[in-house]
ZANU-236600 format. One record per atom (N, C-alpha, C, O): residue in three letters; x, y, z. Coordinates in steps of 0.02 Angstrom, whole numbers. Layout:
<nodes>
+------+--------+--------+--------+
| resn |      u |      v |      w |
+------+--------+--------+--------+
|  ALA |      X |      Y |      Z |
...
+------+--------+--------+--------+
</nodes>
This chain:
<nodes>
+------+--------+--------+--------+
| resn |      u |      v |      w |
+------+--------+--------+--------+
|  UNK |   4121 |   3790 |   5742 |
|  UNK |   4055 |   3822 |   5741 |
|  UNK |   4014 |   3790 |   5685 |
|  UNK |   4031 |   3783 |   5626 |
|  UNK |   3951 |   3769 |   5717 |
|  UNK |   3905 |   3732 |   5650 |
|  UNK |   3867 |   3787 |   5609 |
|  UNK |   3845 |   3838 |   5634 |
|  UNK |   3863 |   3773 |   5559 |
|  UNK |   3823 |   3821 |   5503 |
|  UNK |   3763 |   3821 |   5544 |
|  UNK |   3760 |   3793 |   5599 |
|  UNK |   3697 |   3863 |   5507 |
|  UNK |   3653 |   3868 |   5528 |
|  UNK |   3614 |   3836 |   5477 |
|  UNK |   3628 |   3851 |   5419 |
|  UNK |   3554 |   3782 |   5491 |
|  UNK |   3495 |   3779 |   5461 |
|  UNK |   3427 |   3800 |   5448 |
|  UNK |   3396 |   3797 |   5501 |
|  UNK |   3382 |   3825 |   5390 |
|  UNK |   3336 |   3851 |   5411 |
|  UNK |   3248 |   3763 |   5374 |
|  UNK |   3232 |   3728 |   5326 |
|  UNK |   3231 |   3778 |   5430 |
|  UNK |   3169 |   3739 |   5435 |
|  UNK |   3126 |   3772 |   5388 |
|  UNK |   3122 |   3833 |   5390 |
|  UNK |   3079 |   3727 |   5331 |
|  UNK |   3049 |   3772 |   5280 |
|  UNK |   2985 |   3818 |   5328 |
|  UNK |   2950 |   3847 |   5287 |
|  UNK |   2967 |   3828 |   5380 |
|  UNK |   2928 |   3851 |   5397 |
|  UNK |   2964 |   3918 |   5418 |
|  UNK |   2939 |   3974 |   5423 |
|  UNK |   3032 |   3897 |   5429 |
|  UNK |   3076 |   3945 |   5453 |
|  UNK |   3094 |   4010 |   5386 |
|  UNK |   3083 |   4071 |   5382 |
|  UNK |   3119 |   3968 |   5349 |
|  UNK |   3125 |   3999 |   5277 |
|  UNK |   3065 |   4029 |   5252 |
|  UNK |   3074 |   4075 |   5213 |
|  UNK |   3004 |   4014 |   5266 |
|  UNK |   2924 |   4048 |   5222 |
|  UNK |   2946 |   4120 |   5280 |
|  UNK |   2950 |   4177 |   5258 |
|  UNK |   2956 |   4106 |   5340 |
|  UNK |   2935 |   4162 |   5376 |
|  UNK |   2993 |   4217 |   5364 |
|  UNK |   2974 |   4275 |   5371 |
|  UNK |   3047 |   4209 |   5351 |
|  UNK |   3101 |   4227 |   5339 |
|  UNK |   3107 |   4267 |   5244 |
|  UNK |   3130 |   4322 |   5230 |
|  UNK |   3085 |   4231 |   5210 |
|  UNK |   3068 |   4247 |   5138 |
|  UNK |   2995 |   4277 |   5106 |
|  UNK |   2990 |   4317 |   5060 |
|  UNK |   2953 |   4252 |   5137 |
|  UNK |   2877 |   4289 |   5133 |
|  UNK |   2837 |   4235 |   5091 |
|  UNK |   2777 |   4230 |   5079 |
|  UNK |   2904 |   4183 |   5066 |
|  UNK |   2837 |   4145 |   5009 |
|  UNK |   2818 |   4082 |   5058 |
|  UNK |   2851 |   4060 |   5105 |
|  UNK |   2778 |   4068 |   5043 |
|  UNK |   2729 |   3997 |   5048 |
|  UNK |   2765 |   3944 |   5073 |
|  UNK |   2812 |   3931 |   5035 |
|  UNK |   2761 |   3904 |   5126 |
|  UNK |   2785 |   3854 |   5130 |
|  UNK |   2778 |   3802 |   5058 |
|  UNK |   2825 |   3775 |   5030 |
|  UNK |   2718 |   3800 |   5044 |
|  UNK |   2673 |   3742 |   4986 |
|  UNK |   2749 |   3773 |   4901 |
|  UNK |   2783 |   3739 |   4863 |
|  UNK |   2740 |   3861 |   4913 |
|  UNK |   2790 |   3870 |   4862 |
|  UNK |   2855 |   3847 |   4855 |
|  UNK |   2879 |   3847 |   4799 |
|  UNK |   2897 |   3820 |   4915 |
|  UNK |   2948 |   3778 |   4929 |
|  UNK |   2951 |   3743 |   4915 |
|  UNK |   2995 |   3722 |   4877 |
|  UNK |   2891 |   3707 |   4945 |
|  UNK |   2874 |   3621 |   4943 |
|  UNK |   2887 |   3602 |   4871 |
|  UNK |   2925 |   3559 |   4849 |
|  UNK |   2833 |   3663 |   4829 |
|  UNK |   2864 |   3634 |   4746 |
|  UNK |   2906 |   3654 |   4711 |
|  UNK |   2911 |   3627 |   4656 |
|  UNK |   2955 |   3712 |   4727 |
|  UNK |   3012 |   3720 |   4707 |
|  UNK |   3051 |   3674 |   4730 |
|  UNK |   3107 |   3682 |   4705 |
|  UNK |   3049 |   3623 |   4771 |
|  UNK |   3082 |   3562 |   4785 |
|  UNK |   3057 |   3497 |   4757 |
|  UNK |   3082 |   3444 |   4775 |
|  UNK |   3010 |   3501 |   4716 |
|  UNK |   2958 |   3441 |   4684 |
|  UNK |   2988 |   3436 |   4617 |
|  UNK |   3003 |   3384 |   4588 |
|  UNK |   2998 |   3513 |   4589 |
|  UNK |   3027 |   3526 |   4528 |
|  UNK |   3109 |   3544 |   4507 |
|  UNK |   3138 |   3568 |   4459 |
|  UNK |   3131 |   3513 |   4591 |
|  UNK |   3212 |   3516 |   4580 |
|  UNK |   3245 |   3587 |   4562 |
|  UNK |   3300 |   3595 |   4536 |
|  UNK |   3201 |   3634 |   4579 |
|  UNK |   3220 |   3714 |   4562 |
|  UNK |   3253 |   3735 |   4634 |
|  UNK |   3299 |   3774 |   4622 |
|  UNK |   3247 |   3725 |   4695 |
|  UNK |   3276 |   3725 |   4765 |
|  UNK |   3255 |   3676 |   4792 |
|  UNK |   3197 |   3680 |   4811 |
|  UNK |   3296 |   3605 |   4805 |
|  UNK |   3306 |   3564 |   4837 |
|  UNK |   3383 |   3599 |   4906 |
|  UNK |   3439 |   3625 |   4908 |
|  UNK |   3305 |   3562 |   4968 |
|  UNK |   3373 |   3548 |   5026 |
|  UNK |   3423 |   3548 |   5020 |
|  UNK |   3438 |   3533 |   4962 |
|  UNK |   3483 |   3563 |   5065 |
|  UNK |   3546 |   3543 |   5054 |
|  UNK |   3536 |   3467 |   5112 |
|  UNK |   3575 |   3419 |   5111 |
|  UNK |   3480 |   3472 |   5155 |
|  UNK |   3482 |   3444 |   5218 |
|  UNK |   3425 |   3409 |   5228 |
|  UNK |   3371 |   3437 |   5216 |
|  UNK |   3427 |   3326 |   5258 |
|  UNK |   3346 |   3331 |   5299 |
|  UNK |   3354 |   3297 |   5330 |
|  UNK |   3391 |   3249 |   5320 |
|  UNK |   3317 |   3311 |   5390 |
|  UNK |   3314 |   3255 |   5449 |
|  UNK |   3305 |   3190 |   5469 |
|  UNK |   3272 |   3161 |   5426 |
|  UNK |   3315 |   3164 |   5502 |
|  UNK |   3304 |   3069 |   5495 |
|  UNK |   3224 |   3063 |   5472 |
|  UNK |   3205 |   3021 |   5431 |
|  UNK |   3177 |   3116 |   5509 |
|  UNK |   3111 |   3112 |   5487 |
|  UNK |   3087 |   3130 |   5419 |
|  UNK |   3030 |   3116 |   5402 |
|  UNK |   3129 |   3162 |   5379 |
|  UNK |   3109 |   3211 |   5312 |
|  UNK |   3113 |   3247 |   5317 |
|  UNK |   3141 |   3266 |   5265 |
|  UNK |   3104 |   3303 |   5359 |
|  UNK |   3104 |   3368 |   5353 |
|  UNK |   3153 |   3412 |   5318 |
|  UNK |   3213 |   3398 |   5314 |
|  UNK |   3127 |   3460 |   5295 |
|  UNK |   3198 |   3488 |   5253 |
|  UNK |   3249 |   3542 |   5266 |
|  UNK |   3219 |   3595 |   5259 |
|  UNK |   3289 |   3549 |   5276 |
|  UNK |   3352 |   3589 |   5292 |
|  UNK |   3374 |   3642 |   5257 |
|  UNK |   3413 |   3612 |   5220 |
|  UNK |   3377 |   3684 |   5245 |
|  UNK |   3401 |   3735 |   5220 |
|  UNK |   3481 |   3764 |   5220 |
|  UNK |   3494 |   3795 |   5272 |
|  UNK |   3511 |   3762 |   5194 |
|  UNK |   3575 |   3807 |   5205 |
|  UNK |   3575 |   3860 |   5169 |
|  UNK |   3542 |   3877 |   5120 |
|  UNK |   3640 |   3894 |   5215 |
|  UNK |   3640 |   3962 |   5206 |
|  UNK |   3659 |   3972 |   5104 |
|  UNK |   3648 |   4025 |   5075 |
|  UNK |   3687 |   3909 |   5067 |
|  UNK |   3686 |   3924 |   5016 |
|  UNK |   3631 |   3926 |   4984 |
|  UNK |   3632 |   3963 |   4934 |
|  UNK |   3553 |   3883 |   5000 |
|  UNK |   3513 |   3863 |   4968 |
|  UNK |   3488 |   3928 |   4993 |
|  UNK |   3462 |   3953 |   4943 |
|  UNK |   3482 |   3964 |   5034 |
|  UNK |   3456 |   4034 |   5024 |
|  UNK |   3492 |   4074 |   4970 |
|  UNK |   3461 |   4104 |   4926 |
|  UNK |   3565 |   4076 |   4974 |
|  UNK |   3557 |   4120 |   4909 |
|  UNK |   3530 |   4109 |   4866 |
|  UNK |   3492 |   4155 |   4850 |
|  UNK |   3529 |   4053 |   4826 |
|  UNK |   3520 |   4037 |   4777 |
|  UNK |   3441 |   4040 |   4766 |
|  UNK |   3417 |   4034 |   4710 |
|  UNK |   3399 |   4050 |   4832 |
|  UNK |   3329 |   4065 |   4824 |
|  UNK |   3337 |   4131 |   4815 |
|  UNK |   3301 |   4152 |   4771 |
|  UNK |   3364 |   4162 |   4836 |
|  UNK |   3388 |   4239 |   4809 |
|  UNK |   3372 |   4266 |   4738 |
|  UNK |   3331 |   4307 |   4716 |
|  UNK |   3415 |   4230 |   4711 |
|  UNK |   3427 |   4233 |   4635 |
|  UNK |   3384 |   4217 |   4618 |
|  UNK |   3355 |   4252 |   4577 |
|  UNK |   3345 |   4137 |   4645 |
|  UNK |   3263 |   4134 |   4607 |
|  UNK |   3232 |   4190 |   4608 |
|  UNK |   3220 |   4212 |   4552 |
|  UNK |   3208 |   4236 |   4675 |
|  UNK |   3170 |   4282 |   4708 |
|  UNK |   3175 |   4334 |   4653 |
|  UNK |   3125 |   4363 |   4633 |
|  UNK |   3237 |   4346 |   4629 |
|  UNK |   3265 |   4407 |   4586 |
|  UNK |   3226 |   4378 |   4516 |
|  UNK |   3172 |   4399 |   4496 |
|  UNK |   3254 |   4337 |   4493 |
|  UNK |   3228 |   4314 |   4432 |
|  UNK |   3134 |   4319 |   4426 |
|  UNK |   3100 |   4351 |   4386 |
|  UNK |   3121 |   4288 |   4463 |
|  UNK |   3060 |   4286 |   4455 |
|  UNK |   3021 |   4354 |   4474 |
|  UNK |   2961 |   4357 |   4463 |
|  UNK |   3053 |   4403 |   4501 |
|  UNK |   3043 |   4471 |   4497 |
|  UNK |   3043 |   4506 |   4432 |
|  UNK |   2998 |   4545 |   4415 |
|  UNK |   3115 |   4485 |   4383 |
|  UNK |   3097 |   4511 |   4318 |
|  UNK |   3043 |   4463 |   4269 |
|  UNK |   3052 |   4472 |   4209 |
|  UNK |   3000 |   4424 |   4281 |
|  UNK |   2966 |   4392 |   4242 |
|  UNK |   2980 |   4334 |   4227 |
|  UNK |   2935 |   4306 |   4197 |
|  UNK |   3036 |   4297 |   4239 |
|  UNK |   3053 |   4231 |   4205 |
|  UNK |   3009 |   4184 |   4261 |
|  UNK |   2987 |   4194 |   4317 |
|  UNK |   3010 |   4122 |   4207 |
|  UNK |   2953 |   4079 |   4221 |
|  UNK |   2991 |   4019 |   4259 |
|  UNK |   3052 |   4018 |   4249 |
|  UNK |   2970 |   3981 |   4290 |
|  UNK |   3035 |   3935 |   4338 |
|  UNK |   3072 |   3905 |   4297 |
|  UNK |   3133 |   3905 |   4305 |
|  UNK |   3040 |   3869 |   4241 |
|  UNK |   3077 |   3849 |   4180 |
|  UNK |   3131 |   3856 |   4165 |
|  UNK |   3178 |   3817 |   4168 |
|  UNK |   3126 |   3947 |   4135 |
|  UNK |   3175 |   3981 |   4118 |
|  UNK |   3223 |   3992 |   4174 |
|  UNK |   3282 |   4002 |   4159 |
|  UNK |   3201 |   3993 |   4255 |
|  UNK |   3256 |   3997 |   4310 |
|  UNK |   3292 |   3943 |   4315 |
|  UNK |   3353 |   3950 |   4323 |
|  UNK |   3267 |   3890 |   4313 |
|  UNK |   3308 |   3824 |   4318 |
|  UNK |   3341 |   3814 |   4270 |
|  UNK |   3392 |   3782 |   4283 |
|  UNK |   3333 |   3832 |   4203 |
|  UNK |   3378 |   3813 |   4149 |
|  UNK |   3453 |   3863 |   4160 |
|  UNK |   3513 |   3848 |   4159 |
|  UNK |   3415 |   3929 |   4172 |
|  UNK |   3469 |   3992 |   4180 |
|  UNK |   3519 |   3939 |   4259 |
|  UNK |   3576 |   3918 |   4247 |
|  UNK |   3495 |   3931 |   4310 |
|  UNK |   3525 |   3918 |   4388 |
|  UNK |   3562 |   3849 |   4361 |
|  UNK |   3617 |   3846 |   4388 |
|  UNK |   3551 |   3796 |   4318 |
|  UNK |   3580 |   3739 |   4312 |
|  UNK |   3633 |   3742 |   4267 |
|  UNK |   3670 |   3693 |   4261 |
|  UNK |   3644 |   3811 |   4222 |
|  UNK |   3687 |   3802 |   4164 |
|  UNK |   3761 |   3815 |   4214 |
|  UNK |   3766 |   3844 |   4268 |
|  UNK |   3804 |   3787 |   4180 |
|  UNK |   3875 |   3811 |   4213 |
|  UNK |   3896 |   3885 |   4188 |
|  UNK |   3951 |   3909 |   4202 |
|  UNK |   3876 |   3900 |   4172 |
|  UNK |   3913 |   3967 |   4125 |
|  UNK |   3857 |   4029 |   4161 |
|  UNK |   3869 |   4089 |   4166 |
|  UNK |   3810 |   4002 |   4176 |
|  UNK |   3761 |   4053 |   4217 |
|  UNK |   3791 |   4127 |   4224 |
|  UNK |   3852 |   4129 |   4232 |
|  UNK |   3769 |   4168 |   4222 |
|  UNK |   3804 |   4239 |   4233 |
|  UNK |   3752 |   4289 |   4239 |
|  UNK |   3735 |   4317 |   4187 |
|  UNK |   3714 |   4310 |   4312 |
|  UNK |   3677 |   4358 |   4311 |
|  UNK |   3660 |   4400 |   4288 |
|  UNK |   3601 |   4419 |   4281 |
|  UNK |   3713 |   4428 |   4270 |
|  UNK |   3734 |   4486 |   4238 |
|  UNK |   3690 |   4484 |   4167 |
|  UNK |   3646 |   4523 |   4152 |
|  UNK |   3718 |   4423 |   4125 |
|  UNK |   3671 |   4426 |   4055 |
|  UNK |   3594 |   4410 |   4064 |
|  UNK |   3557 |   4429 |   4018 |
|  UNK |   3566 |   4377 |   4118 |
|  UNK |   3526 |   4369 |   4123 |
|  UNK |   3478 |   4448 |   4104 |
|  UNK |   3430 |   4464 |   4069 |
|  UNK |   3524 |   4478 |   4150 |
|  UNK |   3488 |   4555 |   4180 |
|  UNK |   3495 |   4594 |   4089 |
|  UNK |   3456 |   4634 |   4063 |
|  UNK |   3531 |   4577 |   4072 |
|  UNK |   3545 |   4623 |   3992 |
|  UNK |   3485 |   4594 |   3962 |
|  UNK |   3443 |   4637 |   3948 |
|  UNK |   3466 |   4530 |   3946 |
|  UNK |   3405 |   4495 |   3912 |
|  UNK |   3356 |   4507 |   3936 |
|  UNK |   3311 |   4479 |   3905 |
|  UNK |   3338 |   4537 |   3979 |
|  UNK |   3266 |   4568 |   4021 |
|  UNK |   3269 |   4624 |   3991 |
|  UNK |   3221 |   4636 |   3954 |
|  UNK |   3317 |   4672 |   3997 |
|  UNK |   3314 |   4728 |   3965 |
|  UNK |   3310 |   4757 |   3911 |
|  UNK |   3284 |   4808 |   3891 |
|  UNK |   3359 |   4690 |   3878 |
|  UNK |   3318 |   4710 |   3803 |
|  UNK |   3269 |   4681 |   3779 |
|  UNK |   3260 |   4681 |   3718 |
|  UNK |   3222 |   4646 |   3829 |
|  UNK |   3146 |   4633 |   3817 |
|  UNK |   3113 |   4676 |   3830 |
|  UNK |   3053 |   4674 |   3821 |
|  UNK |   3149 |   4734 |   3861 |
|  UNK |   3098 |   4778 |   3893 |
|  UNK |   3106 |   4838 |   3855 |
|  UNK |   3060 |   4872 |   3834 |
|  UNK |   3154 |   4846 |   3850 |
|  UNK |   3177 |   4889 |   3773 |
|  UNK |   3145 |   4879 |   3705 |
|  UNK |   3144 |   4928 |   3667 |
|  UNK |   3113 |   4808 |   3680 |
|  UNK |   3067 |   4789 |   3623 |
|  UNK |   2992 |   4781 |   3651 |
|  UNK |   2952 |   4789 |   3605 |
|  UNK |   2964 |   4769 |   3708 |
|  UNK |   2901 |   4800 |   3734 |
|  UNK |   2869 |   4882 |   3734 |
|  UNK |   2815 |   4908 |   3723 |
|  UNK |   2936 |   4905 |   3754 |
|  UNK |   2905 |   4980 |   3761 |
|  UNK |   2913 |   5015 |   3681 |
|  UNK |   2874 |   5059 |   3662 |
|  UNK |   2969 |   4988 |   3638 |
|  UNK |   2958 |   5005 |   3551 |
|  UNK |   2897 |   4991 |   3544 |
|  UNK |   2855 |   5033 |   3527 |
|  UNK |   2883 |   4922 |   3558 |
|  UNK |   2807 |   4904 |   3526 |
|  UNK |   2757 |   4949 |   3557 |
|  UNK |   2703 |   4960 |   3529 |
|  UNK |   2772 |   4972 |   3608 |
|  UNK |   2694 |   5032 |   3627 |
|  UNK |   2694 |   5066 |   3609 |
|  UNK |   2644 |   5101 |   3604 |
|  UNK |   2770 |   5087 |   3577 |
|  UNK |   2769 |   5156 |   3547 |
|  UNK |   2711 |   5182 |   3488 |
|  UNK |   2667 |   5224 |   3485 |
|  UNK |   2743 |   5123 |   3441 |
|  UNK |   2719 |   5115 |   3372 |
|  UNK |   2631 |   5094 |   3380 |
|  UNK |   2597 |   5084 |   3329 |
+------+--------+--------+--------+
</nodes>
């Protein structure tokens, strides 16, 4: 049984973002293809969706692609702390309104 590929037009409609937002999350090596066709076109696998996942998430709590690509490229990566360092940014934002 062959995996499935998704076509970036396939993936915008499937994810909600932008084809053009792909295009440069693949310009800036933040989600590159796993796949592309003899013509160029780009391929998607089912891993390169997760891993747009995790962008999707990240960039939900505020981090900047920067900060996603540095966090997605490290070997030691661990969601988990990611999610603790948001929180205790969010934990020293809401002190600061306090005061």
């Amino acid at each position: 049984m062959q995996d499935k590929n998704w076509k970036v037009g396939e993936l915008s409609k499937l994810t909600g973002l932008t084809i053009r937002t792909l295009h440069h999350y693949d310009e800036i090596g933040l989600l590159c293809p796993s796949f592309r066709t003899d013509a160029g076109h780009r391929l998607y696998s089912e891993g390169d969706i997760i891993k747009l996942q995790q962008i999707m998430s990240l960039k939900q709590l505020e981090f900047s692609l920067d900060e996603i690509k540095e966090f997605i490229e490290n070997p030691k990566y661990n969601p988990i702390d990611v999610i603790e360092m948001q929180l205790k940014k969010l934990d020293e934002e809401i002190s600061l309104k306090k005061n």
